[in-house]
C-alpha positions in Angstrom: 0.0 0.0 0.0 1.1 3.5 -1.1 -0.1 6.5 0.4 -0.6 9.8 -1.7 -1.7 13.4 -0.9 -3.6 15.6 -2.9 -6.0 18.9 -2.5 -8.1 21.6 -4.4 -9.3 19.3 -7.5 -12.3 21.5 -7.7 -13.8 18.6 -9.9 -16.7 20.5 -11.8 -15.7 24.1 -11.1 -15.1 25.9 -14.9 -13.7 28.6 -13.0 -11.1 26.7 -11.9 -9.5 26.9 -15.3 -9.2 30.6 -15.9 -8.7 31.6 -11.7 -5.6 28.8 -11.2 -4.5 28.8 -15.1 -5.2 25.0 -16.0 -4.6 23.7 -19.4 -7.7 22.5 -20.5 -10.1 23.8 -23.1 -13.2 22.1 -20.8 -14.6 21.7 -17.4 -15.3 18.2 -18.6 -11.8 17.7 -19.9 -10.4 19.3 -16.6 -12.3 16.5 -14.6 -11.3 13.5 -17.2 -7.6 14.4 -17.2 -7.6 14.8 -13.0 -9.8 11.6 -12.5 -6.9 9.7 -15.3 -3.4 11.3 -13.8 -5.2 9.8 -10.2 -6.0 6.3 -11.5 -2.7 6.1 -13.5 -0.7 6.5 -9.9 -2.9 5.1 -7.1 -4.5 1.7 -6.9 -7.0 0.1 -5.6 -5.6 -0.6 -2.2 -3.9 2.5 -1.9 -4.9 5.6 0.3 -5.2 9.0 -0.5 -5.2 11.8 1.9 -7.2 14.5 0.0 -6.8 17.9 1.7 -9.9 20.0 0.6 -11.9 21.5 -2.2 -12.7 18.2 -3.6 -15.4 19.7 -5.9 -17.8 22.5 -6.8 -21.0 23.1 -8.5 -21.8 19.0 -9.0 -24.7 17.7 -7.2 -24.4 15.2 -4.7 -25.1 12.6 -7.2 -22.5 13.7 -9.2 -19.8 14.0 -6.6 -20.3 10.3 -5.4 -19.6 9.3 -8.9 -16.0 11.1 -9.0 -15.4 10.3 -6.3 -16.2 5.6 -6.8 -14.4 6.6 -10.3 -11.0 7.4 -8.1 -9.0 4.6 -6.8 -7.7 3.8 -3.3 -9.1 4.5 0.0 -9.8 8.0 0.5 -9.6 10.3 3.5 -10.9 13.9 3.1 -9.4 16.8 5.6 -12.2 19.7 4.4 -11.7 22.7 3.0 -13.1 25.8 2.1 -15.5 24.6 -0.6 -16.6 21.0 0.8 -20.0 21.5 1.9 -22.1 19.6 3.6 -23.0 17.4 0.9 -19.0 16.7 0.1 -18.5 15.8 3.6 -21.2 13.3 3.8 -19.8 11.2 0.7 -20.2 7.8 1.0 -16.9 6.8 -0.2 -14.5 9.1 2.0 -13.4 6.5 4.4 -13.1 9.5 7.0 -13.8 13.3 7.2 -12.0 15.5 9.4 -10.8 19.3 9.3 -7.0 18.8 10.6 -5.1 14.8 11.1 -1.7 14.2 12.5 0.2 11.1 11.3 3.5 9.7 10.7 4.8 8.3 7.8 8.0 6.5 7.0 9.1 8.0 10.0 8.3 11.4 9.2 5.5 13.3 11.4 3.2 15.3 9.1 0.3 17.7 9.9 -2.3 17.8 7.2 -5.0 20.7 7.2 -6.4 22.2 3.7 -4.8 25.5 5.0 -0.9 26.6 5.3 0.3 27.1 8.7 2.4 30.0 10.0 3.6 27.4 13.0 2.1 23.7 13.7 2.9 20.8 15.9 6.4 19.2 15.9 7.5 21.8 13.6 10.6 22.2 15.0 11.4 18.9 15.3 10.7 18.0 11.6 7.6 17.7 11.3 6.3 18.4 7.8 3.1 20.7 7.3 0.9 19.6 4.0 -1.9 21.7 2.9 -3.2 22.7 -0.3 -6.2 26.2 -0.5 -3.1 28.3 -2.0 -2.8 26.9 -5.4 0.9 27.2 -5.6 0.4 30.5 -5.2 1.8 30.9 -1.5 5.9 31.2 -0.9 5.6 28.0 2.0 7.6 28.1 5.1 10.4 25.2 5.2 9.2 21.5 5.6 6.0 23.1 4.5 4.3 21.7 0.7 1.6 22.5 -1.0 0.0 19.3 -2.2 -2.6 20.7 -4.8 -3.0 19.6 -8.0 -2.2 22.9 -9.7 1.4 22.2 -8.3 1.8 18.4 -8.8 0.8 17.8 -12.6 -2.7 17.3 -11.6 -2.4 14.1 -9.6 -2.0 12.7 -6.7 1.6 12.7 -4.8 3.9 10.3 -2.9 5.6 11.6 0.3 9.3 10.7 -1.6 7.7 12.6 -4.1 6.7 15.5 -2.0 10.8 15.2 -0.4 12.4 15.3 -3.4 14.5 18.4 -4.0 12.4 19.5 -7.4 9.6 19.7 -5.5 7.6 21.8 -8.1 6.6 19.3 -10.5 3.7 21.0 -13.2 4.1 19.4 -16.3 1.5 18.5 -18.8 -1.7 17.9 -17.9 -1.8 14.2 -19.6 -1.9 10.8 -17.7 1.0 9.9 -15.7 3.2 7.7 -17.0 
């Protein structure tokens, strides 16, 4: 089992495209291309840490579909734009606003929001968030995890560690 992170998908939001600068000509071709880049790197039994903003304007209906389409186990940390209808999803496997783990022997606090300071920070501890698009200059052993940031899939905490941590590229599958 792998586990990935990811935020701010904002499956079904066309505003998405101009506001964060995607490359896609569609909403619909947004959502395709998000929903393939996942399915190319996570499987089935993997989990997926999804730090907020899942989607927007899609009915409830809608959403639950995106969100059986996506493979692995899925954990949602809300953000900004998860209503109450995101956060009652059948397939999240749980729903919280802030979680604390440790991974590979690394401590990470996960919140869809940048911290100025968090827990264990100064012994390591790595804060992941998403909400800032890439926009944000982060603090050190802080990552934005959002799509707009990791060519539109999830990420791997190696992946996250590695020293190119900026990683937009195409907005095709993954290899």
């Amino acid at each position: 089992m792998t586990v990935f992170f990811t935020s701010d998908t904002h499956f079904g939001h066309g505003g998405a495209r101009g506001r964060f600068r995607r490359p896609f000509e569609t909403t619909a071709a947004m959502d395709a291309a998000m929903a393939a880049n996942w399915n190319a790197v996570v499987g089935p039994d993997d989990e997926v840490w999804h730090l907020g903003d899942f989607a927007l304007h899609l009915t409830a209906d809608a959403m639950a579909e995106r969100l059986c389409g996506l493979n692995g186990v899925k954990h949602l940390v809300a953000g900004n734009n998860d209503g109450p209808a995101t956060l009652a999803l059948p397939g999240w496997a749980s729903v919280r606003h802030y979680a604390e783990l440790t991974l590979d022997g690394t401590a990470l606090v996960l919140c869809h929001y940048p911290f100025r300071t968090w827990n264990g920070m100064h012994r390591k501890a790595l804060n992941l968030h998403g909400h800032s698009h890439g926009q944000l200059k982060g603090l050190p052993r802080q990552i934005d995890v959002g799509v707009d940031v990791w060519n539109f899939r999830p990420v791997t905490l190696a992946e996250l560690a590695a020293p190119r941590r900026r990683a937009r590229g195409p907005a095709t599958p993954a290899p």
